[in-house]
C-alpha positions, 0 to 999 in steps of 0.5 A: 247578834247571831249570824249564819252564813246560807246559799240561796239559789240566785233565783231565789232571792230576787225580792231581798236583792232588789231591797238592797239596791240602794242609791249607792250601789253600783249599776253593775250589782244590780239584780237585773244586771247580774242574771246576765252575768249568772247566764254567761257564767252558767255556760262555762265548765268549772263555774258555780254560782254561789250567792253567799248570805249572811243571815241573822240566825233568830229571824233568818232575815238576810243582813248581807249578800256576796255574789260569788262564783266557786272556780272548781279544779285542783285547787278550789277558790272563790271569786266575785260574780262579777268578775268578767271583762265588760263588767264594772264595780263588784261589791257585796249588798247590805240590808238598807238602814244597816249601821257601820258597826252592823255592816262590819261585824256582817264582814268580820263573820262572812271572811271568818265563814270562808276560809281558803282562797278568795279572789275578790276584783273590782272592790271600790276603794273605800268599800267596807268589804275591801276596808276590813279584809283581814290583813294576815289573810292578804297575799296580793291587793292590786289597785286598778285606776277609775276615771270620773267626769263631774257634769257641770251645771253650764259648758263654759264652766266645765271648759274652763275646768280643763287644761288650756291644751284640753280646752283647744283640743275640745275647740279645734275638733268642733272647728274640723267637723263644721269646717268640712261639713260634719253634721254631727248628731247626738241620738240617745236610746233607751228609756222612752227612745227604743234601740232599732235592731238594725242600729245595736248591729252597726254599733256592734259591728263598729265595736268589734271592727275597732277592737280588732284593729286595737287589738290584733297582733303577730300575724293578724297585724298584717291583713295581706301576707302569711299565705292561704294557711295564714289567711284562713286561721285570720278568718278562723279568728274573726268568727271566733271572737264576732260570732262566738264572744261579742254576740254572746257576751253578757254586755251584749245583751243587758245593754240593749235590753235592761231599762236603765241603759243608755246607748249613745250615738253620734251620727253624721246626719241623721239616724242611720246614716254613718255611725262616727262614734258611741257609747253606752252603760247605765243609769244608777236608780237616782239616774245620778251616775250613769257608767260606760262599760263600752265605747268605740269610734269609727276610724274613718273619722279619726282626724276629727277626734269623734271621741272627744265630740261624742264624749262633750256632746254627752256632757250637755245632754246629760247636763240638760237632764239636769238629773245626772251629775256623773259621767263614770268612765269605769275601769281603766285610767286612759289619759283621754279621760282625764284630757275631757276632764276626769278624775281619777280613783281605784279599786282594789283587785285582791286575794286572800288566802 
C-alpha cells in the first residue's frame, strides 16, 4: 500500500480524530483534550502545531495520526503535542480495525518521512510508536515511572491486597478523623453533577497553596525575612505563577469543562464547608479508566492523612459504579501510590536524531 505523509490544520480533522478514539486511547489524546493543548500551545513563541497524517495515497484515507508540535530556532525539532506538564500519555492514533502489520508499516513510512530531531515523551511502553522506533536513530530513551491502582470488586479485598503497614495506615487515618469529629464527605462533580464556580476556586486556590508550599525554594522558603526587596519579588512570584500559569493553563480549564472529568472532593461536612483534599482527571469513553492529572491536599489536615482517606473514599465510589476498574494515578512513581495499592509501569521519554 502507497502512503503519503500530510498536514491537516488540527481543525480540520476533528471527524477522523474523533473515529480513532478507541477504547484503548488514553483520556489525554482525545480531540476534546487536545484543542486545549493546541490553544496554550498557540500562545507560545516558536511553537507550531503540526498534525502529521499518514494517508493512503489511492483513497487519500488517513491511516495514522501524530500530533506534533514544530520547536522552531537554531536548531529546528519536533516534539508530541502533548508534551506539557498537567498532561498524561502521548501517543500517535491509528484508523480502527488496522492490524499490527498495517499499523507498523503506518510507523516504519512516518519515522522514514521525518528525518532529524524528534523528541517523542510519555510514549507508553508497550506503544508501537515507541516499540518500533528505529534503533540507529535513538541518542536518548529515558523511562518515566506510572502507577495504577486496580478497583476491586469489594473493600475488604482490596485491603487485603495491601501491606500489613498499608493496611493499618489506611485504618488508623479513618480511626483519627471519627475520633476527633472529622465528618468527612466524598462529593463528585461532573457528568450529571455540575462543578459550582465558587468550588473549582477553593480547589484552585487549595492546589496552588499546596504546590507553593512543595515547591518553593532560596528565598521563598522563608515568608519572614529578606527585607522589603525580598518581599516584594515574593509577591511578584505568587502572581506570576496564580494568575499567569495555573489560571491559564491547559488543565485549568479542560478539567472543569470537558464532560468526561470527574473532580473529587473531600469535605469535612457538607459542601462548601472546609475542603481537606481532592482529586480529578478523566474518564476513558468505556469509563473503564479514569486518569488523575491533579490532586492536592490541605495541610491543615496533614495529621489525619487526607490523601490517603480521599484516595480510599474514590476507590469505593468507583467500585459502586461498578463500571470503572482503573484508577490510573499518571506520571510519576510516588511510594504513597504504591502504599494505597498501585502498580507500577513506564513510559518512555525519547529522542531520535
Amino acid at each position: 500500500m502507497a502512503k503519503t505523509l500530510e498536514f491537516i490544520p488540527f481543525e480540520k480533522i476533528e471527524a477522523t480524530w474523533k473515529s480513532m478514539e478507541t477504547p484503548g486511547v488514553s483520556p489525554f489524546m482525545y480531540y476534546d483534550y487536545m484543542a486545549y493543548i493546541v490553544r496554550e500551545t498557540r500562545r507560545k513563541p516558536f511553537r507550531t502545531v503540526r498534525i502529521a497524517c499518514i494517508k493512503d495515497s489511492e483513497t487519500a484515507e488517513i491511516l495514522m495520526i501524530v500530533a506534533l508540535v514544530k520547536v522552531r530556532g537554531r536548531h529546528p525539532y519536533y516534539k508530541m503535542l502533548g508534551d506539557l506538564g498537567g498532561c498524561d500519555i502521548a501517543d500517535a492514533l491509528y484508523k480502527p480495525g488496522m492490524t499490527e502489520e498495517e499499523k507498523l508499516s503506518c510507523i516504519r513510512f512516518f519515522y522514514d518521512s521525518m528525518p532529524g530531531k524528534l523528541v517523542l515523551r510519555r510514549l507508553y511502553e508497550k506503544s508501537p510508536l515507541y516499540l518500533n522506533a528505529p534503533a540507529d536513530r535513538i541518542v536518548s530513551d529515558e523511562a518515566v515511572g506510572y502507577a495504577d491502582i486496580p478497583v476491586f470488586e469489594d473493600w475488604d479485598s482490596y485491603l487485603k491486597s495491601l501491606s500489613g503497614y498499608s493496611r493499618h495506615n489506611v485504618k488508623r487515618a479513618y480511626m483519627r478523623m471519627e475520633r476527633d469529629g472529622v465528618k468527612y464527605n466524598l462529593k463528585v462533580y461532573g457528568g450529571d453533577t455540575p462543578l459550582p464556580k465558587k468550588v473549582w476556586r477553593l480547589l484552585m486556590k487549595t492546589y496552588y497553596k499546596r504546590f507553593h508550599a512543595k515547591y518553593k525554594r532560596g528565598v521563598f522558603s522563608d515568608e519572614t525575612k529578606g527585607g522589603i526587596v525580598v518581599q516584594f519579588l515574593k509577591y511578584l512570584h505568587y502572581l506570576t505563577i496564580k494568575k499567569f500559569w495555573f489560571y491559564t493553563k491547559h488543565d485549568s480549564h479542560s478539567i472543569p469543562e470537558l464532560p468526561n472529568s470527574r473532580i473529587c472532593v473531600l469535605w469535612n461536612g457538607d459542601e462548601g464547608d472546609e475542603m481537606i483534599s481532592f482529586l480529578c482527571g478523566f474518564l476513558t469513553h468505556d469509563k473503564k479508566i479514569y486518569s488523575l492529572p491533579r490532586l492536592a491536599i490541605n495541610e491543615k489536615y496533614n495529621y489525619y492523612t487526607p490523601g490517603c482517606i480521599l484516595m480510599a473514599e474514590v476507590l469505593k465510589y468507583l467500585k459502586e459504579g461498578g463500571e470503572t476498574e482503573h484508577l490510573d494515578m499518571s506520571r510519576g512513581d510516588e511510594q504513597y501510590k504504591f502504599k494505597m495499592g498501585a502498580i507500577g509501569y513506564s513510559a518512555h521519554d525519547i529522542v531520535l536524531k
